[in-house]
LUMMARVEX-114917 format. One line per field, with one value per residue (C-alpha): residue number from 1; chain; residue in three letters; x, y, z. Coordinates in pm, 1 decimal, decimal comma, always signed. Each point is the difference from the previous one (the first is absolute). Example, Ala and Ser with C-alpha at 12.3 -4.5 7.8 and 13.67 -1.06 7.14 Angstrom:
bamar (1;2)
sevex (A;A)
guvo (ALA;SER)
xx (+1230,0;+137,0)
yy (-450,0;+344,0)
zz (+780,0;-66,0)
REM end
This chain:
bamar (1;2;3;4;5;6;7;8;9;10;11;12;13;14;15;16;17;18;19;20;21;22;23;24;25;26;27;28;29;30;31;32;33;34;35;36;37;38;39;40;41;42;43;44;45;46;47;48;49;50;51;52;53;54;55;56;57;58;59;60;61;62;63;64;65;66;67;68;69;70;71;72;73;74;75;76;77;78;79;80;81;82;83;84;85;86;87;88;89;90;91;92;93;94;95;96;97;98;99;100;101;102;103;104;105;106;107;108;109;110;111;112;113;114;115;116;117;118;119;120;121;122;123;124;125;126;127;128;129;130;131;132;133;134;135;136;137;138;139;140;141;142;143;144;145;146;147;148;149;150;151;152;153;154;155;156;157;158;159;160;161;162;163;164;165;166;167;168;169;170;171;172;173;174;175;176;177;178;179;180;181;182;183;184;185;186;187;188;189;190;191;192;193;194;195;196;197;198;199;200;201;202;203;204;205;206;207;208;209;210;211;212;213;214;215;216;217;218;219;220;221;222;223;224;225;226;227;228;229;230;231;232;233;234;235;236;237;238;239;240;241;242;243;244;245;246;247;248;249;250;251;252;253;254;255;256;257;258;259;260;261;262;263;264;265;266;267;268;269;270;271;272;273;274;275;276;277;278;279;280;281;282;283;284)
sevex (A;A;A;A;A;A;A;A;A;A;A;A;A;A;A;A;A;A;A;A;A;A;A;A;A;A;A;A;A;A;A;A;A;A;A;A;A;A;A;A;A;A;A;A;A;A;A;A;A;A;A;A;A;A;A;A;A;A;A;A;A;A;A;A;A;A;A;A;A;A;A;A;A;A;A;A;A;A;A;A;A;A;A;A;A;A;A;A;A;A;A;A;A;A;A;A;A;A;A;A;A;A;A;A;A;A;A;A;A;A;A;A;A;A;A;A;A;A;A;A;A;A;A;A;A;A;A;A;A;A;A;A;A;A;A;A;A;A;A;A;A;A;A;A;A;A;A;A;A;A;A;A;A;A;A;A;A;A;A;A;A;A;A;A;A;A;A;A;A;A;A;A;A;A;A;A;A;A;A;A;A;A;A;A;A;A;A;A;A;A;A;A;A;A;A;A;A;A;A;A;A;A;A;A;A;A;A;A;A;A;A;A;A;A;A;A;A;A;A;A;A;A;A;A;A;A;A;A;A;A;A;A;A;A;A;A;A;A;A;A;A;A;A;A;A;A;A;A;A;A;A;A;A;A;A;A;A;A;A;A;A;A;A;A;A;A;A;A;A;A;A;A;A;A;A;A;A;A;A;A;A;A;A;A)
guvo (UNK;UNK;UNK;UNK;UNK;UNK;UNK;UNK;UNK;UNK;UNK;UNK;UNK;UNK;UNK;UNK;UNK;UNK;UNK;UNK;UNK;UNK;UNK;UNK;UNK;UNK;UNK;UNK;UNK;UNK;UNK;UNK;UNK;UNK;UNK;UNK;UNK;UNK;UNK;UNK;UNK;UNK;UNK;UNK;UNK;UNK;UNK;UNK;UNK;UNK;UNK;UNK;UNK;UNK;UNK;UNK;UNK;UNK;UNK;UNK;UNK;UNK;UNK;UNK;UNK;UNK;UNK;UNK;UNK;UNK;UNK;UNK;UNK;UNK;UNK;UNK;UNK;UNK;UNK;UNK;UNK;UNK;UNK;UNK;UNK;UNK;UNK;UNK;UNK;UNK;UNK;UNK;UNK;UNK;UNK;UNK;UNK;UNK;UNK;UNK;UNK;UNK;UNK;UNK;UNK;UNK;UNK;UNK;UNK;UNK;UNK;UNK;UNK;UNK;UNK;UNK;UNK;UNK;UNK;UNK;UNK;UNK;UNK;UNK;UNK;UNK;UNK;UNK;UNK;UNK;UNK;UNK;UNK;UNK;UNK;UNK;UNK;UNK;UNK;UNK;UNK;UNK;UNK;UNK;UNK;UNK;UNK;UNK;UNK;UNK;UNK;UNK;UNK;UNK;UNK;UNK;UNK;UNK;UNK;UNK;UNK;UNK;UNK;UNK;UNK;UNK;UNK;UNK;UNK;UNK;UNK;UNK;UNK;UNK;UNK;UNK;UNK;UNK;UNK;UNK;UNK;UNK;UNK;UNK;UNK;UNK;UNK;UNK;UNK;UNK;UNK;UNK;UNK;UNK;UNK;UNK;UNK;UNK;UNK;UNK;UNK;UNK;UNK;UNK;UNK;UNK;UNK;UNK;UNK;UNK;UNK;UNK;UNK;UNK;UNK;UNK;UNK;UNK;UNK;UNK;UNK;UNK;UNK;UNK;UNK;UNK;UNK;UNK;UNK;UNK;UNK;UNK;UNK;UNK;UNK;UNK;UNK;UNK;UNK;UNK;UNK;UNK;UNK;UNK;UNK;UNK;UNK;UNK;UNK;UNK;UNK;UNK;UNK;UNK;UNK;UNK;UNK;UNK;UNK;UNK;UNK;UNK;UNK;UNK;UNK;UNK;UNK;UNK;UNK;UNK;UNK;UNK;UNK;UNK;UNK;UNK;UNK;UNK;UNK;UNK;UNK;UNK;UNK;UNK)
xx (+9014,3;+228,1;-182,9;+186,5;-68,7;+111,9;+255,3;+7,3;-208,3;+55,2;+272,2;+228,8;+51,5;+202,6;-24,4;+146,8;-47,3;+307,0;-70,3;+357,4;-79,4;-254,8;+163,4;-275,8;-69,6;-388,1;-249,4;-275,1;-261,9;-79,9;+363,5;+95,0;+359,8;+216,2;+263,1;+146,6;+73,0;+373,0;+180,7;+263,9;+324,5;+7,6;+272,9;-271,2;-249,7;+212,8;-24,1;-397,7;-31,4;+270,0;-199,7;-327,0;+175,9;+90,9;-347,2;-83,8;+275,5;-186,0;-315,4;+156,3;-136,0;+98,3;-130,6;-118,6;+146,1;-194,0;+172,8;-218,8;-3,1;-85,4;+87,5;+278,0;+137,8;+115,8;+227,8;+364,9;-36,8;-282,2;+304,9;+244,5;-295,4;-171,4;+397,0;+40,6;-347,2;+45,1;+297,2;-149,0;-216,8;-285,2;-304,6;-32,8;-297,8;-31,7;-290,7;+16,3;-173,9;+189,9;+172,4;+335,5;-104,0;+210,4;+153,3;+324,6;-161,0;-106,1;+344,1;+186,6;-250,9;-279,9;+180,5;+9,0;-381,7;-265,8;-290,5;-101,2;-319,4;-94,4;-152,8;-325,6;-258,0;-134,3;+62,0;-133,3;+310,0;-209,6;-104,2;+309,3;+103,8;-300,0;+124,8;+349,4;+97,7;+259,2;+360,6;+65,4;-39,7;-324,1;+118,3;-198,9;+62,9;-207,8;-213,3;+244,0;+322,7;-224,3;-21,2;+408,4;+64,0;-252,0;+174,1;+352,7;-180,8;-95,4;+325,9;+171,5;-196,3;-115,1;-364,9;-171,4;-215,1;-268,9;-64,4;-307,2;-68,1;-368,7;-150,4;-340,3;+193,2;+119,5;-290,7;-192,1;+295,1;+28,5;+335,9;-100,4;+135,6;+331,5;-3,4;-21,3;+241,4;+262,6;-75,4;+60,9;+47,0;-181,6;-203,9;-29,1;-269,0;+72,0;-294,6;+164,6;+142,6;-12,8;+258,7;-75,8;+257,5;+132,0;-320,6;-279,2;-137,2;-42,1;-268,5;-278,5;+162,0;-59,0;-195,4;-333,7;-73,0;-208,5;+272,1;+270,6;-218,5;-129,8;+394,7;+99,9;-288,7;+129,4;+295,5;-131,0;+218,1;+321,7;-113,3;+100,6;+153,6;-183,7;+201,0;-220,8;+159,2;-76,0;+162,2;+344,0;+3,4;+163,5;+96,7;+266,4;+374,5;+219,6;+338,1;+28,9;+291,8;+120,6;+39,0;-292,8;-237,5;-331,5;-286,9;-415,0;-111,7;-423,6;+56,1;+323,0;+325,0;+194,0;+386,3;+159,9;+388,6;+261,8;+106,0;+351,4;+145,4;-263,0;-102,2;-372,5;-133,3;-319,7;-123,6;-5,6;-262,8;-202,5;-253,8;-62,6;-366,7;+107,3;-314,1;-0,4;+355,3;-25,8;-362,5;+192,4;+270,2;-216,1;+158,4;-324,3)
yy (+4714,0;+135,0;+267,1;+294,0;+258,7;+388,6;+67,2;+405,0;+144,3;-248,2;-36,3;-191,5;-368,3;+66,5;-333,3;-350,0;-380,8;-208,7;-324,1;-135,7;-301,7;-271,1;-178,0;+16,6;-176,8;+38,1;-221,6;+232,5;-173,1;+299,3;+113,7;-91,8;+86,2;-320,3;-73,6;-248,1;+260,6;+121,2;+351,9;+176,0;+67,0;+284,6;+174,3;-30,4;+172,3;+282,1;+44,7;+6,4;+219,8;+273,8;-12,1;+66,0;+297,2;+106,3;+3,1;+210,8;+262,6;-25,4;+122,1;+285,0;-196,8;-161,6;-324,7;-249,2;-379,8;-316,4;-267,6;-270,7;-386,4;-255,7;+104,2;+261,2;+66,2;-409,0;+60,6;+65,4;+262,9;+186,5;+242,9;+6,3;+122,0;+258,7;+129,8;+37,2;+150,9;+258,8;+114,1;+51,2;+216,6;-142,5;-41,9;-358,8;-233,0;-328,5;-282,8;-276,3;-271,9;+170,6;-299,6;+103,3;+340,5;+16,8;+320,2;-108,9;+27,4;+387,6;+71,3;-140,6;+138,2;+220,3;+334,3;-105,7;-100,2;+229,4;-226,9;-343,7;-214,4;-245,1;-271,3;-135,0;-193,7;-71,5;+14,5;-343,5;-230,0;-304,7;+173,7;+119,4;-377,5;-79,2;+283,1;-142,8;+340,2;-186,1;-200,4;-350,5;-29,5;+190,4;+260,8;+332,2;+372,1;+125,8;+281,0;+76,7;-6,9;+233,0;+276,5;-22,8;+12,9;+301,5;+182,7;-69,4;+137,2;+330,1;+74,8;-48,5;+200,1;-175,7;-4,1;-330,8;-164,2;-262,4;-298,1;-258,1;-273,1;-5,2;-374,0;-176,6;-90,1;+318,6;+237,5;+6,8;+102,3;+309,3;+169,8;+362,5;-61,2;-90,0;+267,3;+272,2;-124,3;-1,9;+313,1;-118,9;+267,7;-188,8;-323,6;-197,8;-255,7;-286,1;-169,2;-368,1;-39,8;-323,9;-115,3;-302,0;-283,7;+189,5;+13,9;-79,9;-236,0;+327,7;+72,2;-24,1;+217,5;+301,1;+207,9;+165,4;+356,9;+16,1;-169,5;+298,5;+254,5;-85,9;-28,1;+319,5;+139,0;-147,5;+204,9;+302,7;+196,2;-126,2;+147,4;-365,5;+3,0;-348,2;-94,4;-345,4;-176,9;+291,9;+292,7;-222,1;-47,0;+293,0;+154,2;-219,9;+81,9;-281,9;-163,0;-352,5;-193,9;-91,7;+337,2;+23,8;+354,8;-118,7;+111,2;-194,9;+101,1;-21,8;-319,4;-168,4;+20,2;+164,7;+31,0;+320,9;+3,2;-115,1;+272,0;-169,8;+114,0;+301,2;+275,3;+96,2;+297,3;+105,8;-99,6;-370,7;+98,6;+122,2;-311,5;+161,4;+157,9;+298,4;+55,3;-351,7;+36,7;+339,1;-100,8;-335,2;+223,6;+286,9;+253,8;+177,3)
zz (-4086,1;+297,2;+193,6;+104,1;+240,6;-25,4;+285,5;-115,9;+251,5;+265,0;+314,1;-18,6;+33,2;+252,3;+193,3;-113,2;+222,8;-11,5;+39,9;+77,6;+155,9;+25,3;+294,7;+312,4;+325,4;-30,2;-220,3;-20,1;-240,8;-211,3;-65,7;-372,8;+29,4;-113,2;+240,7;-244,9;-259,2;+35,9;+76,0;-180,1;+180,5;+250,9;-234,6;-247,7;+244,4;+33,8;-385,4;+69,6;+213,2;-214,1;-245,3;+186,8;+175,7;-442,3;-17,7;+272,9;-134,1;-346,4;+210,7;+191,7;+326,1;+280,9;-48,3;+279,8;-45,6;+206,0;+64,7;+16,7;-13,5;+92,8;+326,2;-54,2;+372,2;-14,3;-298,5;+72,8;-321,0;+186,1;+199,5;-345,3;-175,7;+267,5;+57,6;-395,4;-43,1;+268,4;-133,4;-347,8;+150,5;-21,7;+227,6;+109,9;+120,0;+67,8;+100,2;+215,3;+208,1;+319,0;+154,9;-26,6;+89,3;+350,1;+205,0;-188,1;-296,8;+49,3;+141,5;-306,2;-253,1;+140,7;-114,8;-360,5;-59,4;-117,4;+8,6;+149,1;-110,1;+216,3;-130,3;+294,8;-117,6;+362,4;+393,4;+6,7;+57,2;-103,8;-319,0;-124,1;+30,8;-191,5;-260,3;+14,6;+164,3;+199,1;+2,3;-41,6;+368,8;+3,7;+173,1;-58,0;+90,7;+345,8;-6,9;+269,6;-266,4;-213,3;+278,3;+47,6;-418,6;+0,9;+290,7;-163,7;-347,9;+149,0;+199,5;-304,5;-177,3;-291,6;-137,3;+54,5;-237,9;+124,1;-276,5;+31,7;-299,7;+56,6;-5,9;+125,3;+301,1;+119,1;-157,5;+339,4;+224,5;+133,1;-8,6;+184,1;+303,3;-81,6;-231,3;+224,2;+215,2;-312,2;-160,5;-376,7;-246,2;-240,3;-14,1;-309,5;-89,7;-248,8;-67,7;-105,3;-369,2;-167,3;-249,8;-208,0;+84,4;+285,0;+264,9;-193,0;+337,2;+152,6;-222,8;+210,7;+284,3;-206,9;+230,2;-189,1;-96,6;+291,2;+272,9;-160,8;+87,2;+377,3;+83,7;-174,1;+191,4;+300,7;-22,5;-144,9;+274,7;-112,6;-438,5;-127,7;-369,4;-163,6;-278,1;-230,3;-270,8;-283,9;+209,0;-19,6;-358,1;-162,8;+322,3;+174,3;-108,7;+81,2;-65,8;+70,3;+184,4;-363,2;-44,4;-257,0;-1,0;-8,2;-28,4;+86,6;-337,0;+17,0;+184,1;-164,7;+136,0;-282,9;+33,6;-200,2;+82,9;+136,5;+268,0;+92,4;-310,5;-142,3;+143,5;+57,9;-173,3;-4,0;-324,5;+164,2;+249,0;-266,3;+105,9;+332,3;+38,2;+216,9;+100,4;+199,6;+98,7;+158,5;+158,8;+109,5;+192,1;+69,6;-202,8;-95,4)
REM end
């Protein structure tokens, strides 16, 4: 029987994560997007991201947009879609592994971002090889290319999220350091997900209860948000680069419309929890 969660008394969800591409340069182990699955047209986009904004209208909000991947600052779509967004009005993030994150980048699009997540899973070069945290050539951002994206960040104004996938090999490092250097405005803690037949040979990297805690403790300074498998089920609004709204419904990937050619309203979202989503974006 489909569960559904009352919405009356809640915010809004006011905040959707457009997956437009799968394309990336990295091979991180624990990532279980499928590069091999394929995109829909950047016309298409365009449609996506008009009807998000219709949905946003429907709530009386402005809305906030990521545009994620993959890795979304590779795609030639990425400054279409942050230009279209913008222009809708709408508030727009995005994610990335931070390699193509150059001085030309901030001058072309720094104005129109609201938010950045940065994905670092370690200051260890020889680790985030081990991760797959790298490029074909093994070539890994510097602690050194961190302090230049952070300074370009803050100039620019935009708020800078801080993302770790927790693992057994990075559970003992210690981040503070670098984190007071790069002033995030929040710091997220992933503790790894495994998805059968996508990274199940991760499965004994899962760091324990007790290995979650020392490292949030670690880094009590820096109030880390730790998000485990159950607080993304029910709490995680995305589309997909097929266009697709989806939703991780109590651990199954369940796909309610197609948002190229419908708009969203908020009856489709009635599968959210907002009590995890607004606890997952600290609304409350």
């Amino acid at each position: 029987m489909k569960k559904e969660f009352s919405n009356k008394t809640a915010l809004p969800i006011a905040k959707v994560n457009y997956h437009f591409t799968n394309r990336c340069n990295y091979f991180c182990q624990h990532c279980f997007v499928d590069k091999t699955k394929p995109e829909i047209p950047l016309s298409q986009k365009f449609f996506v991201i008009d009807h998000i904004k219709e949905y946003f209208e429907e709530l009386h909000c402005k809305g906030t947009i990521n545009l994620v991947g993959g890795e979304p600052t590779l795609s030639p779509d990425f400054g279409p879609l942050l230009s279209h967004a913008t222009k809708q009005g709408l508030n727009v993030g995005t994610v990335t592994n931070g390699s193509a994150l150059t001085p030309e980048f901030f001058a072309r699009y720094g104005s129109l971002l609201s938010e950045i997540g940065l994905s670092i899973d370690s200051l260890n070069p020889a680790l985030n090889r081990l991760f797959g945290r790298c490029d074909i050539q093994g070539k890994v951002n510097t602690r050194e290319h961190w302090y230049r994206v952070a300074e370009q960040i803050h100039l620019h104004g935009i708020r800078l999220k801080i993302n770790i996938c927790l693992t057994q090999m990075n559970c003992n490092d210690d981040f503070t350091d670098f984190l007071e250097k790069v002033k995030p405005d929040r710091l997220k803690v992933m503790v790894l997900s495994i998805v059968a037949g996508v990274n199940d040979k991760l499965a004994d990297q899962k760091p324990t209860q007790e290995q979650v805690e020392a490292f949030v403790a670690r880094h009590k300074a820096f109030n880390p948000v730790v998000e485990n498998d159950g607080e993304m089920q029910n709490a995680y609004v995305m589309v997909n680069s097929r266009g697709m709204l989806c939703i991780n419904d109590q651990g199954i990937e369940k796909v309610l419309k197609n948002v190229v050619d419908n708009r969203v309203v908020s009856e489709d979202l009635s599968l959210i929890d907002p009590h995890k989503y607004f606890k997952r974006y600290n609304k409350t």
